[in-house]
N, C-alpha and C positions, 0 to 999 in steps of 0.2 A: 504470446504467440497468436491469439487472437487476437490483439489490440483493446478488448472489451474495458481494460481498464484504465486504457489510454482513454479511449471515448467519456469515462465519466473521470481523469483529469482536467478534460477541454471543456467539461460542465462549470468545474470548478473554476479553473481559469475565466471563464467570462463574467464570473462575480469580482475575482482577484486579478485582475489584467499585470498587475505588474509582479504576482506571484511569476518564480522561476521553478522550473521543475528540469527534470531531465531522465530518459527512460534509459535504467538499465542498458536492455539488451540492444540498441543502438550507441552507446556509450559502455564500450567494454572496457578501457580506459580510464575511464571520469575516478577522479578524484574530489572528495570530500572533505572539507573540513569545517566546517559547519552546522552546527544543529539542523535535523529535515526531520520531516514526519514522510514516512514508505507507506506506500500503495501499493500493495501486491494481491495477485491475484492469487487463486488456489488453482495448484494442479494433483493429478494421480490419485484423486480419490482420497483428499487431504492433506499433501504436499506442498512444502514450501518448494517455489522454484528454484532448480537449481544455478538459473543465474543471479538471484535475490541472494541467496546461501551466499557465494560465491562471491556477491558485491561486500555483503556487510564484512565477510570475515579479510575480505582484502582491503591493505592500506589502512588497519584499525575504525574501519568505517562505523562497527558498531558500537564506539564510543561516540559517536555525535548522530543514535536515532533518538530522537524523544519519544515518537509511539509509534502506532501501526495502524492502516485501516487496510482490510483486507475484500475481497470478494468470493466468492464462489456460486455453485448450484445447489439449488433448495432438492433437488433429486436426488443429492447423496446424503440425506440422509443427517445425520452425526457428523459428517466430515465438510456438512458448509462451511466454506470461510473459513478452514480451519489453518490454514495457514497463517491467518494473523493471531491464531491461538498459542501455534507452537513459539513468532517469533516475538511475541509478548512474553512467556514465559522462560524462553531461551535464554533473552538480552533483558528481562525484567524495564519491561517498557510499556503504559498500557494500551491494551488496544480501544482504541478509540469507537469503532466503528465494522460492522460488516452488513453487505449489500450482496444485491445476486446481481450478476450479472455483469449488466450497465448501469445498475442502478436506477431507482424513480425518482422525481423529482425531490420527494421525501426525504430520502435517502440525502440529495443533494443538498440541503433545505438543513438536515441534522450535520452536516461535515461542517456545513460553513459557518454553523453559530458554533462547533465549538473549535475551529480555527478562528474563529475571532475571538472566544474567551480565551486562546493559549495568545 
């Protein structure tokens, strides 16, 4: 909804130029069949999105997530990022990763070495 974690996809992207991705909530559609690592964002105060929900369980999507990097806000508390807690433990996938926001560099700096160890 904000786009905030689209902005730190296009981080990633300019390290992996030939990486493909494709968001959700403009591909309501898109089908799957390929191993992907999901970037989701947090909503409602620790919510997974309900168009994230909604992708994986359509079309058997959640058979080909590997993990999850999540974001959220360090204001809430216990419920940062907590969306890629519940969909780690939902689909038994690890979460890789969680950032605020858009992320820092840092943040960008730890995705990309361990998308290159997977």
């Amino acid at each position: 909804m904000t786009g905030q974690t689209h902005e730190f996809i296009k981080k990633i992207k300019k390290e992996f130029p030939d990486m493909s991705y494709h968001r959700i909530e403009k591909n309501k559609n898109l089908i799957v069949r390929d191993p992907f690592l999901l970037f989701t964002p947090t909503y409602k105060m620790g919510g997974v999105p309900d168009e994230v929900t909604s992708f994986l369980e359509k079309e058997k999507h959640k058979y080909y997530i590997q993990a999850v990097v999540s974001s959220g806000n360090k204001n809430w508390g216990p419920n940062f990022a907590k969306a890629g807690e519940h969909i780690s433990s939902q689909y038994s996938v690890p979460l890789l990763h969680q950032y605020e926001i858009r992320g820092t560099q840092k943040d960008v700096d730890t995705v990309l070495n361990i998308i290159e160890e997977l």
